[in-house]
N, C-alpha and C positions, 0 to 999 in steps of 0.2 A: 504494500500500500504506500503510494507517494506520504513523503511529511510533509506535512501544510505549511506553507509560504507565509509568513509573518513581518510584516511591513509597520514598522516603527516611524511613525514622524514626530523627528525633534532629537535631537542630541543635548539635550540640556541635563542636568542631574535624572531628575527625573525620567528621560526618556531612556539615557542611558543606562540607568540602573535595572531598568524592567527589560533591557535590552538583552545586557550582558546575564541577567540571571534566567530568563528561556533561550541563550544558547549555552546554557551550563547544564541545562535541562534534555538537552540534546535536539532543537529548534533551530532548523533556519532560518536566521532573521538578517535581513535587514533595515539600516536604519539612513533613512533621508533627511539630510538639515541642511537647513542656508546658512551664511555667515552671517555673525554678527554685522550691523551694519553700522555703531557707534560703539564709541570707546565707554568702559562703562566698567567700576568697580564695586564691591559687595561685601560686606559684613557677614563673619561667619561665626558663629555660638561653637564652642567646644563640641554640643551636643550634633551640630551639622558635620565637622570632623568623622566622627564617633560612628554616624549615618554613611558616610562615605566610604567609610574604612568597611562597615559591614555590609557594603554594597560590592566592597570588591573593587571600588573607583580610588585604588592608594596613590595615581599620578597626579589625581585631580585635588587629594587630600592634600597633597605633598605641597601645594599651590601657594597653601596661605601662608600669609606675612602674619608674625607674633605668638604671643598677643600682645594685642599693642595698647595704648592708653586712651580710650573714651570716654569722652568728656560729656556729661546732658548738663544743662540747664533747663529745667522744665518745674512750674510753678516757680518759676524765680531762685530754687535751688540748684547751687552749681556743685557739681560731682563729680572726680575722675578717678576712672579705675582701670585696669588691666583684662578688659572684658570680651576683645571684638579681635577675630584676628579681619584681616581682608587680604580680598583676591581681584586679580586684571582678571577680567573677565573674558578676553583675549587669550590670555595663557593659560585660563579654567578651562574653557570650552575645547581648546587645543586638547589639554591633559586628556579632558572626557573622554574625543575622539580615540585618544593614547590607549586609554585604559578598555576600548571599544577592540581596536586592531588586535589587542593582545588578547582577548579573548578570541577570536576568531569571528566577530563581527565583521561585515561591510558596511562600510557606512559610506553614501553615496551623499557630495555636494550638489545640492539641487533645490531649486524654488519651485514646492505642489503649484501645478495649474488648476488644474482639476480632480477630482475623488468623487468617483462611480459607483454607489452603491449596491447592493443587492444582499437578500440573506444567505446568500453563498457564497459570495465573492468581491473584491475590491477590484475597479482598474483606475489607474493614475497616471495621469499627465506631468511629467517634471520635465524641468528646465535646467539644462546642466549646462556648464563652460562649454559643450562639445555639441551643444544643442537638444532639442525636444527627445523627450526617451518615454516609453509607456512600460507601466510594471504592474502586477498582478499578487492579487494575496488572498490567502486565503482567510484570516486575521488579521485587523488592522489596529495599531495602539497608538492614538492621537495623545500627543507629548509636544505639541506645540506653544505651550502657554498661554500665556492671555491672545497671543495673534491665532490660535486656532479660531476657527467660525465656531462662532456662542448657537446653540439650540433658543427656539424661542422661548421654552417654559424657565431657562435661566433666572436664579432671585438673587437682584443685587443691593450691593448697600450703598450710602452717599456717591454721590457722582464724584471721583475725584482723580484729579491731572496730577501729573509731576513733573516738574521743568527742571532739567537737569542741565549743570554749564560743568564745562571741561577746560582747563587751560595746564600749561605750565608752568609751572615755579620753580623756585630752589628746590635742590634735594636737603633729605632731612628724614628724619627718623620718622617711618609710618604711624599714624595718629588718626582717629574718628572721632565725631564729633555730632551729640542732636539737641535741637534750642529748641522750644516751644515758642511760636510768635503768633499775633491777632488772629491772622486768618490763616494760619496752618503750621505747619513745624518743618523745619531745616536739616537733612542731615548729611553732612561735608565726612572729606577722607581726605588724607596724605600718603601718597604712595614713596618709598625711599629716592626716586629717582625726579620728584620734583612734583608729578603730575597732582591735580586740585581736582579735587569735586566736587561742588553745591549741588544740594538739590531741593527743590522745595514744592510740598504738599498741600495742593490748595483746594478747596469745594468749585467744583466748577457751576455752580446754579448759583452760587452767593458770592464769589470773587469779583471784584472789578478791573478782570483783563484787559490790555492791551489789545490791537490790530497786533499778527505775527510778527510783523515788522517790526516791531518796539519792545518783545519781551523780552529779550537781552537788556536792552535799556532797566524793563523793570527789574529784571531777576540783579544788574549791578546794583541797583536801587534799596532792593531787602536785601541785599548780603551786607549793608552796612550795618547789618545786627549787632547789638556787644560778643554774643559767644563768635560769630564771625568771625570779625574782624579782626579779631588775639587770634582765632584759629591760623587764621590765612596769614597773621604779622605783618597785614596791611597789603599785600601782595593785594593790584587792582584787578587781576585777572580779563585787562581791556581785550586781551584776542582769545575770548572764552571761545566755546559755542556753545550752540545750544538742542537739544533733543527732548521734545513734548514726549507723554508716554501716559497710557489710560493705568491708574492705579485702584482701579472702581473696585471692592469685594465681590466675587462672582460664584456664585453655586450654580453648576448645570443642574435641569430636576433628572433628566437620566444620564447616567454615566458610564453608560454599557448595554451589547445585547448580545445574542451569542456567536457573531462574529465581529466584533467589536469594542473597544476599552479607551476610556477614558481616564490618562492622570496625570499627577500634579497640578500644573495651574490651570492645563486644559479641562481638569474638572471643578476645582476649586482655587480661586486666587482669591490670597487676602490680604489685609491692608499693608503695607511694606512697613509699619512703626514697629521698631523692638527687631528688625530683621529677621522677620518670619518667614519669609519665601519659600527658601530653598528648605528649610527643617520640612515645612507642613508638606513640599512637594515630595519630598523623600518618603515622607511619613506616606503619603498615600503610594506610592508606587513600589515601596520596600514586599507591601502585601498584594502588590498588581498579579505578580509572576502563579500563585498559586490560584487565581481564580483565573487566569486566562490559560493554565496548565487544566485545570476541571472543566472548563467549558470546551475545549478540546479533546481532554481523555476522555472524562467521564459525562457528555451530554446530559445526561438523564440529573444530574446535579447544576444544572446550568441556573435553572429559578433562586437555589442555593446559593450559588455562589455571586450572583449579580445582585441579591438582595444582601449578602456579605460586603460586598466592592463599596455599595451605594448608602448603605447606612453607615460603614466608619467614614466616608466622605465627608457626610451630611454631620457626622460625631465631631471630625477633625474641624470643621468649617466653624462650625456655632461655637466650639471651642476654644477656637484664634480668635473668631470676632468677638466673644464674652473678653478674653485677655486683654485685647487692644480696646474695648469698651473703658473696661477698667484704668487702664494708662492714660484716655483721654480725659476720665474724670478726675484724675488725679492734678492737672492743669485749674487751677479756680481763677486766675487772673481774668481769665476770657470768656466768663458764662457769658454772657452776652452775642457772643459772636458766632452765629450760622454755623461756621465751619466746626467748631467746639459742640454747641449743644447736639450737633445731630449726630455727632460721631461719640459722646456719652451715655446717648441713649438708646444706640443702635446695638445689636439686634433687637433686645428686650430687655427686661429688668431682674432675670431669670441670674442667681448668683454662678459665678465661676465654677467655684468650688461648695458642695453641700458639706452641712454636719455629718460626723459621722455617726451612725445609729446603728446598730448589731438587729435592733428587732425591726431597721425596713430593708433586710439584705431577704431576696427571696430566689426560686431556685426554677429557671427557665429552658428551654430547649433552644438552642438556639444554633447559628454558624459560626466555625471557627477553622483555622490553619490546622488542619494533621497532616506533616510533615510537606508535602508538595503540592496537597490539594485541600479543597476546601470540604470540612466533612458538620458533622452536628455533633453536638454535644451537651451534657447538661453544665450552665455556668451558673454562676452566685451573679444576680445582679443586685446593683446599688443606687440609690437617688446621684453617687458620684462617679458611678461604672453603667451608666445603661443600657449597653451593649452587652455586660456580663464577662465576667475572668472564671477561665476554664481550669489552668490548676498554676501553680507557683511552682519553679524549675521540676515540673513536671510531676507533683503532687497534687491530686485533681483536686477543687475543694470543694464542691458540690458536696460529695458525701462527709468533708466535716462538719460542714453550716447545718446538713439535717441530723446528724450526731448528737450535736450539740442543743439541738433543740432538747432531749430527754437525758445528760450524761454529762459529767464536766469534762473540761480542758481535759484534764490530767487524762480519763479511762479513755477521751477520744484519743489522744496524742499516743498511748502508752506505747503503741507497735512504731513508732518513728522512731528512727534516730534521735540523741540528742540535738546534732548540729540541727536536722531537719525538724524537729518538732521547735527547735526554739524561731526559728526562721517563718514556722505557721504561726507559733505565740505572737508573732510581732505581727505580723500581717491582719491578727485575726484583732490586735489592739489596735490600729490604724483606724478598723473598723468598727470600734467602738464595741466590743468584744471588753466587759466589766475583770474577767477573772482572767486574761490570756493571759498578763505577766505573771500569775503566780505561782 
């Protein structure tokens, strides 16, 4: 029986990560991406490292600069720490490809024209340096990001632009930087070799824009910010340029069908404060590989595993937008200001994080990763886990939560291990579990 032809667009973290792990799988895939078409640098959390490494993408890990020292000024308090590493996004995207060839990827330069659907098949129109080529898949995994075409049942949050200026300066020890201002917030970078980045996040239904022509004008205009200005050491940045770019939150409402998958920002993108990007696209495509392995292998599991893909989506999404909710209410200088209250109050009023309660933990059927596919299981969910956790390094815990309903700690735990029963005592206190430490 031929293997099915798997057509990945997008070499970005995310595209490549669900890339290289169904050709590990034993899948031929290829993967289609343009080049980047501006210069553009990124903030990386230790935890996106972390994500990269266990993606298999160690060229692309290897990237970052630090960590280096980030500075916020947000509510009027100034703070710097050792918190952000960054990466050229030029020498990311390279790496990606790197880390692409060594697995035994293709990954083919090319601009999609066209994508021909049907429930059996994809045919595509690309555009390469060597001219027009047409390819064929039998699965297709859209990893294009925010530039992939949005479905129309998509739900988005506040309108919002980000104007980005690039220039040259001194070199100098890499350094980032985010200011909370009126009508949106700021956040700049130093690469060792001189290069500057401003960029700034505005409401596009309540800013008072410029004509194009003049938004260099304006964006020189707000970088005379106080955190700025000590950022940049006065550095004018007069031969910036400049690149618009939609930062809107976006949730597709489908994100898959059974010859086809949607992830990272192509499914969900969220608001770029705190450098969420790349974590949340990792996050979603880290678990791509086993549900588009079952909708392959195992057909008869496809309902299963597309409603697994589409609920931590929707989990991961409401998740980043509640965090980044929270960070804008944390700003009081600016109640007043369009761009502040709708991004405080958006998605809902619904908290981050719940209490933890032992007696609202209950015990559901639900979908989960068994080993390369997606199967069912029974998981403990939580008003803080609503999706449900299936067992702790591989301790199922469904059957201690119902244990535990008639039986203490002690007679459920007695058959663990020490190391392992003390590692459920703790888990089972997180959860507001009265007697787990004693």
């Amino acid at each position: 029986m031929k293997a099915p032809q798997i057509v990945v667009l997008g070499a970005g973290p995310a595209g490549a990560a669900v890339a290289r792990a169904l050709a590990i799988l034993g899948y031929a895939v290829t993967v289609v991406s343009d080049r980047r078409r501006f210069d553009a640098v990124e903030g990386l959390s230790l935890r996106v490292l972390e994500g990269l490494r266990r993606a298999g993408l160690f060229r692309a890990s290897a990237c970052a600069e630090g960590p280096c020292a980030r500075t916020t000024l947000w509510n009027g308090v100034t703070q710097t720490v050792n918190a952000e590493f960054l990466v050229d996004r030029h020498a990311f995207d390279a790496a990606l490809r790197a880390d692409l060839h060594e697995a035994g990827v293709e990954v083919v330069e090319a601009t999609v024209r066209s994508v021909q659907s049907t429930p059996h098949t994809h045919d595509l129109m690309i555009e390469t340096a060597d001219g027009p080529l047409s390819l064929n898949a039998d699965f297709l995994v859209e990893a294009r990001g925010r530039l992939a075409p949005l479905m129309r049942d998509a739900t988005r949050g506040p309108q919002t632009l980000s104007l980005l200026n690039v220039w040259q300066g001194a070199p100098g020890a890499a350094a980032s930087a985010v200011e909370s201002l009126q009508d949106g917030w700021a956040w700049m970078a130093r690469l060792p070799d001189g290069r500057c980045y401003w960029q700034m996040t505005l409401d596009v239904a309540s800013a008072e824009l410029p004509q194009r022509d003049e938004l260099l004008a304006f964006c020189a205009r707000m970088r005379h910010s106080p955190l700025a200005s000590a950022f940049f050491a006065g550095e004018a940045g007069a031969q910036a340029r400049l690149y618009a770019r939609s930062s809107t939150a976006t949730l597709c409402g489908r994100t898959g069908a059974r010859n086809w998958l949607r992830v990272g920002d192509a499914a969900m993108a969220v608001d770029p404060l705190s450098g969420n990007g790349i974590f949340q696209s990792l996050s979603s495509a880290l678990q791509a590989p086993a549900v588009i392995h079952t909708l392959i292998s195992r057909p008869e599991r496809a309902e299963l595993a597309l409603r697994f893909h589409q609920q931590r989506i929707e989990h991961l999404f409401l998740r980043f937008a509640r965090t980044g909710r929270d960070f804008y209410a944390l700003e009081q200088r600016f109640g007043a200001s369009p761009f502040w209250q709708a991004r405080s109050r958006w998605p809902d009023d619904v908290p981050t994080h719940q209490v933890p309660d032992f007696g609202q933990l209950t015990i559901a059927r639900a979908p989960v990763i068994d080993g390369d596919v997606i199967g069912e299981a029974d998981v403990v969910v939580s008003p803080d886990q609503p999706l449900g956790v299936w067992h702790l390094q591989g301790v199922p815990l469904a059957p201690i939560v119902e244990k535990l309903k008639c039986e203490s700690a002690e007679e459920t735990l007695r058959s663990l291990d020490a190391d392992t029963a003390r590692m459920i005592r703790k888990w089972l206190a997180a959860q507001g579990y009265p007697h787990a430490l004693v």
